[in-house]
DRENVO-428964 format. One record per residue (C-alpha): y, x, z; residue in one letter. Coordinates in Angstrom, 1 decimal. Each point is the difference from the previous one (the first is absolute). Layout:
! residues N
ATOM   north    east      up  resn
ATOM       Y       X       Z     A
...
END
This chain:
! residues 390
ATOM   north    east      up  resn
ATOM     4.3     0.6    24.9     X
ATOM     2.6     2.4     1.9     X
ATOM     3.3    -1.1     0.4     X
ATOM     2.4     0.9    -2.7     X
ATOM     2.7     2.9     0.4     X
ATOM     3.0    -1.4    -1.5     X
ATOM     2.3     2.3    -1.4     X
ATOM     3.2    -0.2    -2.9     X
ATOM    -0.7     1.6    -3.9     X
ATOM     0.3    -0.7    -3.1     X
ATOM    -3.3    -0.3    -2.0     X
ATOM    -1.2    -1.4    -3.3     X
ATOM    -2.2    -2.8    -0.6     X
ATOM    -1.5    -1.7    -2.8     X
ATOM     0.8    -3.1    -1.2     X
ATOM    -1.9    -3.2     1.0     X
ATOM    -1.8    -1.0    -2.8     X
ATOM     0.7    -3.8     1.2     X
ATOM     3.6    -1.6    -1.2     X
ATOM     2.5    -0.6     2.5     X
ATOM     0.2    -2.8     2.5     X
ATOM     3.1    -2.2    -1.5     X
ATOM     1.5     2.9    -1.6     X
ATOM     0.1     2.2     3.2     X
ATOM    -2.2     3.7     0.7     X
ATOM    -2.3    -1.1     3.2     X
ATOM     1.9     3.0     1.7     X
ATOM     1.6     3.1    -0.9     X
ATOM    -0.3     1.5     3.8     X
ATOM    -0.8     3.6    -0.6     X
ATOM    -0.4     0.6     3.7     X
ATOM    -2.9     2.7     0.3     X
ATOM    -3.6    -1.4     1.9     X
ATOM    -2.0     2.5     0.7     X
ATOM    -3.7    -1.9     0.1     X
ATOM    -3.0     1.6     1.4     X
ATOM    -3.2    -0.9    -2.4     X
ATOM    -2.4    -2.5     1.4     X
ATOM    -2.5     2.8     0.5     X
ATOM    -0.2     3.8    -0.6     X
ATOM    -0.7     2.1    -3.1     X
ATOM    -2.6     2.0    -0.6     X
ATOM    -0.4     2.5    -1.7     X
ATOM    -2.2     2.6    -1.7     X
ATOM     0.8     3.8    -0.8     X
ATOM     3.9    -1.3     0.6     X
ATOM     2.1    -0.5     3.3     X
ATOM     1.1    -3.6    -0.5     X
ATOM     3.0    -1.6    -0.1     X
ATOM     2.1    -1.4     2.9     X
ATOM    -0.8    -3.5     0.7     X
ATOM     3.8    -0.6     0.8     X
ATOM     1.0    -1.8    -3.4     X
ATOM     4.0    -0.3    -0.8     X
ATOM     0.5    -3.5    -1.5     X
ATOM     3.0    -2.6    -0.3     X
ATOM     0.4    -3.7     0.7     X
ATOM     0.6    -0.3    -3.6     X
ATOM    -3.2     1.5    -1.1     X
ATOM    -2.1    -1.4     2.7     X
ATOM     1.5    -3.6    -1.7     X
ATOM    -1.3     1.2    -4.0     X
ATOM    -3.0     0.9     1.7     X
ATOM    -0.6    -3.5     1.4     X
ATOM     1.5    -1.9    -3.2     X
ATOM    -1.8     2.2    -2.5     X
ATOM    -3.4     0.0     1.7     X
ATOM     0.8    -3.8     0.5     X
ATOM     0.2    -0.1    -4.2     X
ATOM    -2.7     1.7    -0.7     X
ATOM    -2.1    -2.0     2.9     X
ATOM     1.1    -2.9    -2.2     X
ATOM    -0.3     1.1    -3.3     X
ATOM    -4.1     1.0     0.5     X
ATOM    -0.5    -3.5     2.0     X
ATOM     1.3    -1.8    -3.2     X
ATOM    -1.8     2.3    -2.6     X
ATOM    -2.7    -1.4     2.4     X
ATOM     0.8    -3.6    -0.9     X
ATOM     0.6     1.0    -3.8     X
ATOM    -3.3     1.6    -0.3     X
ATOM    -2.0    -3.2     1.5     X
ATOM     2.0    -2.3    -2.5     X
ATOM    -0.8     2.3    -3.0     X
ATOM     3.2     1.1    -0.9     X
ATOM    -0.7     3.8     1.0     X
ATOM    -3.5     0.8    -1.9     X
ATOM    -2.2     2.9     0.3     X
ATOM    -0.1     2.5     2.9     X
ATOM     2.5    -0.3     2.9     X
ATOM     0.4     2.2     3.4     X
ATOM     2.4    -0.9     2.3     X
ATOM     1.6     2.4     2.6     X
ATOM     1.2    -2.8     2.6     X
ATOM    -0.6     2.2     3.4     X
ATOM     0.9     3.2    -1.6     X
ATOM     4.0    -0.6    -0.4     X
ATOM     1.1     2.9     2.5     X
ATOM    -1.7     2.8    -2.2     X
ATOM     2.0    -1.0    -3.5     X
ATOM     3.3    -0.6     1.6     X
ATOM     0.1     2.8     2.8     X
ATOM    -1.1     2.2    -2.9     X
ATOM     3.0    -0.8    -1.8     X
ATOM     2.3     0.4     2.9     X
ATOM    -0.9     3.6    -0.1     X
ATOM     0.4     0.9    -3.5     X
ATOM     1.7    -0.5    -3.1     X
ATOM    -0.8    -1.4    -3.7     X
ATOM    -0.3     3.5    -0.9     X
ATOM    -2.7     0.1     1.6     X
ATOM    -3.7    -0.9    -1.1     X
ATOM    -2.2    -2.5     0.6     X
ATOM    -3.1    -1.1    -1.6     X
ATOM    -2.5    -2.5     1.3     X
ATOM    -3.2    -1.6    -0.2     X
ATOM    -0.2    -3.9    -1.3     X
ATOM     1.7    -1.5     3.2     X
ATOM     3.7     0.8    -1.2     X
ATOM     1.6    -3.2     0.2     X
ATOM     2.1     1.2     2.9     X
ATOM     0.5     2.9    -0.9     X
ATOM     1.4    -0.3    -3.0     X
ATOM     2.5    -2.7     2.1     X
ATOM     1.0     3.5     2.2     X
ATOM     0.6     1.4    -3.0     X
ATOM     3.1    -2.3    -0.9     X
ATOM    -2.4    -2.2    -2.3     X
ATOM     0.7    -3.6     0.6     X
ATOM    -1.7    -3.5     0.5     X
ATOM     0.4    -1.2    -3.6     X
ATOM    -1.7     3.2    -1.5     X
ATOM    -2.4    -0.2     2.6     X
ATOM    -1.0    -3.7    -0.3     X
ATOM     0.2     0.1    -4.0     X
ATOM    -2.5     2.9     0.2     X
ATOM    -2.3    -1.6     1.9     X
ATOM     0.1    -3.2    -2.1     X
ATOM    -0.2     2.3    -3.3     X
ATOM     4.0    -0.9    -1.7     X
ATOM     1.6     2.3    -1.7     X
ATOM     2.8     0.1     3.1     X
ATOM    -2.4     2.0     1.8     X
ATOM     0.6     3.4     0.9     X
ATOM    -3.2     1.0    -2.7     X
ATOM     1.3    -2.4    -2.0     X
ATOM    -2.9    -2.3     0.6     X
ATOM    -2.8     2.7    -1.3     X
ATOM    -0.5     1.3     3.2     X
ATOM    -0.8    -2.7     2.6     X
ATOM    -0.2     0.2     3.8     X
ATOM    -1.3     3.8    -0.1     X
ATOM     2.0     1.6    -2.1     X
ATOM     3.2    -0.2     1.1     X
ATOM     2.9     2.6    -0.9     X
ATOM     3.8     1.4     0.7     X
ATOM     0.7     2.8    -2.2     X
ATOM     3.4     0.3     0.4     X
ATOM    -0.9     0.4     3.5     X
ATOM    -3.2     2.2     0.1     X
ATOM    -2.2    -2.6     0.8     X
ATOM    -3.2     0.8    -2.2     X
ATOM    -2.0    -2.8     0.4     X
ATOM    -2.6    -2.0     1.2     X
ATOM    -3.4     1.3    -1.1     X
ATOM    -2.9    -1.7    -0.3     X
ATOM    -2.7     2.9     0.3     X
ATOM    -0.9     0.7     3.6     X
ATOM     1.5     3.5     0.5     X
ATOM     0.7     0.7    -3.2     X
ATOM     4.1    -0.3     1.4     X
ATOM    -0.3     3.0     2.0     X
ATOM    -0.7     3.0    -2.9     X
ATOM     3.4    -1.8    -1.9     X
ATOM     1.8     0.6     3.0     X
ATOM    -0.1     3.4     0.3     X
ATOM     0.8     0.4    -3.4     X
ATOM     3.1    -1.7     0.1     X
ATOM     0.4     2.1     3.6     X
ATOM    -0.8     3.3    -2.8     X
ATOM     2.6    -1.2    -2.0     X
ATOM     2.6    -0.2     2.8     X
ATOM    -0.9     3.1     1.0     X
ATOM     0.7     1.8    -3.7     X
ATOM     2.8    -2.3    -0.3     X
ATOM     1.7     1.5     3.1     X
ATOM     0.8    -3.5     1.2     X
ATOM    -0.2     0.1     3.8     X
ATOM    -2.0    -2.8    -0.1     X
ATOM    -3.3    -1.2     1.4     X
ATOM    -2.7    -2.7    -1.0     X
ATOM    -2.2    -2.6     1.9     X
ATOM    -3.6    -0.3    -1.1     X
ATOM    -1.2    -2.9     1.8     X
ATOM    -3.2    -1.0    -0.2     X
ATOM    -2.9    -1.8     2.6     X
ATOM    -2.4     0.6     2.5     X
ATOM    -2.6    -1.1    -2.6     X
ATOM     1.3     2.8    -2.3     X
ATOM     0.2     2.3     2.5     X
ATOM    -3.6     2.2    -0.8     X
ATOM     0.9     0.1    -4.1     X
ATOM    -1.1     3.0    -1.0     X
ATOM     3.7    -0.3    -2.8     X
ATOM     1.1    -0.1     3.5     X
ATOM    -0.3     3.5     1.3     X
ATOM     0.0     2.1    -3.4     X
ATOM     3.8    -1.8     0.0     X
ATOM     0.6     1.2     3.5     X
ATOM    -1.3     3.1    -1.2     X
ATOM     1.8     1.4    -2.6     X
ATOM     3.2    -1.7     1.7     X
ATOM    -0.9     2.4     2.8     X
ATOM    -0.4     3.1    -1.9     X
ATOM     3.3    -0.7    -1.8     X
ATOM     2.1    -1.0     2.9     X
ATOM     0.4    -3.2    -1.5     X
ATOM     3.0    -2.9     1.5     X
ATOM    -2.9    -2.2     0.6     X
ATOM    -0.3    -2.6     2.5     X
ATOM    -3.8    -1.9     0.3     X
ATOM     0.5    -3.2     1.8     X
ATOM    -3.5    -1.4     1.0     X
ATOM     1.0    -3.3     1.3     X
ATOM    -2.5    -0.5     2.1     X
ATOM    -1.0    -4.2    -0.1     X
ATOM    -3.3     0.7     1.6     X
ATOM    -1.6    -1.9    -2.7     X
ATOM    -1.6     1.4    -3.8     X
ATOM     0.0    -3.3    -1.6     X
ATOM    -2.8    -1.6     2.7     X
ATOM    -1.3     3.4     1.6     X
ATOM     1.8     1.4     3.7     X
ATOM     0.8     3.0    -0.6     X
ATOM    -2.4     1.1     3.2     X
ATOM    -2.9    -0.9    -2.9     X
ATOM     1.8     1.8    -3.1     X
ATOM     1.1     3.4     1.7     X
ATOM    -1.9     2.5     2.1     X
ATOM     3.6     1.3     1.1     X
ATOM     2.3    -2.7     0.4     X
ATOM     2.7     1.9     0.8     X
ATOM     2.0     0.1    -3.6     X
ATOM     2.6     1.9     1.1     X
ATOM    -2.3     3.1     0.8     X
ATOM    -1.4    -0.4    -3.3     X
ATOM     1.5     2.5    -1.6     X
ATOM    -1.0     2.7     2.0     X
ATOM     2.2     2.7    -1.0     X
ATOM     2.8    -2.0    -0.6     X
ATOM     2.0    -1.6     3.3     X
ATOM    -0.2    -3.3     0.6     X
ATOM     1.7    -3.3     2.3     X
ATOM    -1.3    -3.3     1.3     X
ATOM     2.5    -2.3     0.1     X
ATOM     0.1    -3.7     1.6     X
ATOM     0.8    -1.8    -3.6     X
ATOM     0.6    -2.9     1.9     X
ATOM     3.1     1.3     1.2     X
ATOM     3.0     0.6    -2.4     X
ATOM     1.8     2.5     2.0     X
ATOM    -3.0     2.3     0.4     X
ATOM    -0.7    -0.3    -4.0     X
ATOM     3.8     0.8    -0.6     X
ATOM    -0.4     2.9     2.3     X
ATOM    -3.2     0.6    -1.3     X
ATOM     1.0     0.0    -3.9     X
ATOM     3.5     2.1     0.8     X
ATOM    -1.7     2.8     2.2     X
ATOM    -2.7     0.4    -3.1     X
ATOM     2.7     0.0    -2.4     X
ATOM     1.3     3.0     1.5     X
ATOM    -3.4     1.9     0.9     X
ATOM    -1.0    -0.7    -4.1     X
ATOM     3.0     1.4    -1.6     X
ATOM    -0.3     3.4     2.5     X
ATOM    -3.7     0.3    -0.1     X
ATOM    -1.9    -2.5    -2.3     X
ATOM    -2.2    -3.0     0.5     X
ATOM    -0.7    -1.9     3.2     X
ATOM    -2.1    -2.8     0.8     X
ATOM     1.1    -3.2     1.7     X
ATOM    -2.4    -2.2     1.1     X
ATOM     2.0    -3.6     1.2     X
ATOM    -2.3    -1.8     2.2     X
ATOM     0.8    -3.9    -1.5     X
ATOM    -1.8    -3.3    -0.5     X
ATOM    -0.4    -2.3    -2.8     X
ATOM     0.0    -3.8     0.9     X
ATOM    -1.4    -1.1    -3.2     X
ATOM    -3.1     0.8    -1.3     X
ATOM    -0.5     2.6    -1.9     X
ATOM     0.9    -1.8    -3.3     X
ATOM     0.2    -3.7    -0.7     X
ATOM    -3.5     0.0    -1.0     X
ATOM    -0.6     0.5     3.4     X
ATOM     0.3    -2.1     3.5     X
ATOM     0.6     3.0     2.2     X
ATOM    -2.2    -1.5     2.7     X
ATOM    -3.6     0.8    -0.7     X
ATOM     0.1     3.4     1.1     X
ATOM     2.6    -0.3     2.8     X
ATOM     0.8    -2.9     2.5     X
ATOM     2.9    -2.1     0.0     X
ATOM     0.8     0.7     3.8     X
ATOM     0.3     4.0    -1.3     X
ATOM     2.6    -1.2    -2.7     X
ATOM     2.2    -2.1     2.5     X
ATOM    -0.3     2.7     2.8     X
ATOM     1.9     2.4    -2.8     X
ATOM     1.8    -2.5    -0.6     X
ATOM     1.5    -0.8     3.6     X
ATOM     0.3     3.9     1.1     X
ATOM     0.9     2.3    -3.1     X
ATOM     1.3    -2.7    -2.5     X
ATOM     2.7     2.4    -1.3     X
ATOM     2.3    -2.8    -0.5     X
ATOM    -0.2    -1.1     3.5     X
ATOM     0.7     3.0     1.3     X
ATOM     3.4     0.6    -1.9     X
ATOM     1.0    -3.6     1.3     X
ATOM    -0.6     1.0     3.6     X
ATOM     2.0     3.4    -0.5     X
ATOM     3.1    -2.2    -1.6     X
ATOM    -0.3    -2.6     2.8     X
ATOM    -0.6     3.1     3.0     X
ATOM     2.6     1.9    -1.3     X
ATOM     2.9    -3.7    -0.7     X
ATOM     0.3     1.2    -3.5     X
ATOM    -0.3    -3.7    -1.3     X
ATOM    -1.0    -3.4     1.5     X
ATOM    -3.3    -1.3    -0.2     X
ATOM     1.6    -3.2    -2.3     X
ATOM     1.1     2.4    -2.3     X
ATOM    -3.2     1.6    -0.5     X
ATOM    -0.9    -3.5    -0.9     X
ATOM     2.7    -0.4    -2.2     X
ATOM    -1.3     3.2    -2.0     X
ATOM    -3.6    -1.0     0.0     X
ATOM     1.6    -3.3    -1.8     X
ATOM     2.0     1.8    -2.5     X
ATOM    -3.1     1.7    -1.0     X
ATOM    -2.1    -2.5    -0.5     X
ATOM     3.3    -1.4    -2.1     X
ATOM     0.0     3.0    -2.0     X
ATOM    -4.3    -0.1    -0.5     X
ATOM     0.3    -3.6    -1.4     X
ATOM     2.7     0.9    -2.6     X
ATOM    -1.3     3.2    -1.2     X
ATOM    -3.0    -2.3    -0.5     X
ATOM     1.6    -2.9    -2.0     X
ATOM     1.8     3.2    -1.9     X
ATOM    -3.2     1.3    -0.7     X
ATOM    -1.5    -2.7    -1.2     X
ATOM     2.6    -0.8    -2.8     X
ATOM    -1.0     3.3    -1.3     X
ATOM    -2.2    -0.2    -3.3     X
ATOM    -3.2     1.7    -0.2     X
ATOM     0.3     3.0    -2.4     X
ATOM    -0.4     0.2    -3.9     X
ATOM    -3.3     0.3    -1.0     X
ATOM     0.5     3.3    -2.1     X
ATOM     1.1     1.6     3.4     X
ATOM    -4.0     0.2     0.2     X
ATOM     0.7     3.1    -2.5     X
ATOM     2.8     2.0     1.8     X
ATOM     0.3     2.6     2.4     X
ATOM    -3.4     0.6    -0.3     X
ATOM     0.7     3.2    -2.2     X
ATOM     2.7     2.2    -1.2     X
ATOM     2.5    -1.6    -2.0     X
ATOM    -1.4     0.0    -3.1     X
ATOM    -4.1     0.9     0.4     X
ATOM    -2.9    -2.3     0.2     X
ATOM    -0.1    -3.7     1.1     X
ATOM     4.0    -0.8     0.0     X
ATOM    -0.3     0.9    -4.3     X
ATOM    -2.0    -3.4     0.4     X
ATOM     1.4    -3.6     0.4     X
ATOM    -1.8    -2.5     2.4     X
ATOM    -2.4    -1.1    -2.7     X
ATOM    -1.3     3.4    -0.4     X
ATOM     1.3     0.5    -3.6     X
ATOM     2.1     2.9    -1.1     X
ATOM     3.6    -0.4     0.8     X
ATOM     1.4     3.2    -1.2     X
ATOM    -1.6     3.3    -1.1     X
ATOM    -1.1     2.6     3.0     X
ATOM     1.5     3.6     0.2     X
ATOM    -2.6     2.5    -1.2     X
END
């Protein structure tokens, strides 16, 4: 990593996601960084963008705390899932922390993003927070879906967060039509579709990217690359490997998705191209330390010494601690003092959670229809509650 040039601005930064350390901000230094990305972009049919990234000591420190919270948050979903409190499917996105919040450090809640069935951090980068998050999970009516939605179908409307979908692909067609409806809207905004490597050869896939295409759409495609389709490398699953070529016609960026900086200058630098010119494809080259799902070990198709080399070299946590240490923006104790406040945080939002009740059994019925059609005319033991509309 090159040496920072130092230099004195005002910027803007979001807000840590993680409450304050005894009532106090971790820092509100606005001194300019300028950061060179761990390694080069790449790009396709597009001149890429510098690798010198502007940052602050405050945002390097809600990096670090709200990757910390999120690292936390999937480790105890973890925990929850093996003692039965969390039920059904569950993907966790521990390892893939820089992509949701250097995203977010580039945009704003106008903006778009929809995403596949690991949301749980992403909906945190969103301004959701643990109790939603946890209740979800668990199924109480606290949660963000109100407890009808579960670990994949997480949500944020009033901060254009569209979910959380459980059908591979299926995400990507829904984004561009909100990025069609931004567009006749005159917004000036832009969404995320986000979807996997596994989901990367959907046919849904490229009609999307498309019609996006021929309509200049403000759509970004985010494949974030894990390497893994549930249990397959995606060497096995992909003649051309290379997602961020995939669209052919349209431009496209490989990004180091274990590196928040790069996705932040990644995510803004798209931003721009889409609202001048249409889509563009991001591919961000990440890693998944879980397995795929719960259901699965993570270890029979990869070796553990693969998972702990990650681990030591690109673990995008890590490497926000080194630049805060490199750079004196905080002491190494109070690193530890965050990490200790978020595991603080984690525990209550889960005793918070827990108190939650589980939802009415005539919730079965709603939301399933338009107000006033089909199954909601029905009470939870199937008889007639009220006549239907012709």
């Amino acid at each position: 990593m090159a040496a920072a040039l130092l230099r004195r601005a005002s910027t803007s930064s979001s807000a840590s996601l993680l409450r304050p350390l005894s009532g106090r901000l971790f820092s509100s230094d606005e001194t300019v960084l300028s950061i060179e990305t761990s390694v080069p972009f790449t790009g396709h049919k597009i001149e890429p963008p510098s690798r010198m990234v502007d940052t602050t000591p405050k945002e390097l420190l809600s990096f670090f705390s709200d990757m910390a919270l999120m690292r936390r948050m999937e480790i105890a979903a973890d925990s929850l899932y093996k003692a039965k409190l969390i039920r059904g499917f569950c993907h966790l996105y521990d390892g893939q922390e820089a992509v949701a919040v250097g995203m977010e450090a580039a945009i704003t809640k106008a903006d778009g993003i929809i995403t596949a069935y690991r949301d749980h951090c992403t909906f945190l980068g969103r301004g959701g927070n643990l109790v939603q998050a946890f209740s979800e999970l668990m199924g109480r009516q606290a949660g963000c879906s109100n407890g009808k939605g579960g670990s994949m179908h997480f949500y944020k409307k009033d901060a254009s967060f569209y979910g959380g979908h459980g059908i591979v692909g299926a995400q990507v067609p829904l984004g561009c039509g909100v990025a069609f409806a931004q567009k006749y809207n005159k917004e000036g905004a832009v969404t995320f579709a986000l979807y996997g490597d596994g989901a990367a050869n959907q046919g849904q896939l490229f009609e999307a990217l498309n019609i996006s295409a021929l309509w200049d759409l403000p759509a970004i495609l985010v494949c974030e690359n894990n390497h893994y389709g549930m249990g397959t490398a995606e060497w096995r699953a992909a003649k051309s490997p290379a997602y961020y070529k995939r669209g052919d016609y349209v431009p496209g960026l490989k990004v180091d998705g274990m590196d928040a900086l790069a996705v932040k200058q990644a995510c803004k630098f798209a931003k721009e191209y889409a609202l001048a010119n249409g889509p563009i494809i991001l591919e961000m080259d990440t890693y998944r330390y879980h397995g795929h799902s719960m259901s699965d070990p993570g270890s029979t198709y990869r070796t553990r010494d693969e998972i702990s080399g990650v681990r030591q070299e690109r673990d995008p946590i890590e490497r926000v601690r080194k630049l805060i240490l490199a750079h004196d923006i905080a002491p190494a104790s109070e690193l530890k003092d965050i990490e200790k406040e978020v595991r603080k945080q984690v525990d209550d939002a889960i005793a918070q959670a827990k108190e939650s009740p589980m939802p009415d059994a005539s919730e079965l019925f709603t939301n399933v229809y338009v107000k006033g059609y089909g199954a909601e005319s029905f009470g939870a033991d199937r008889k007639e509650i009220r006549a239907t509309l012709p």
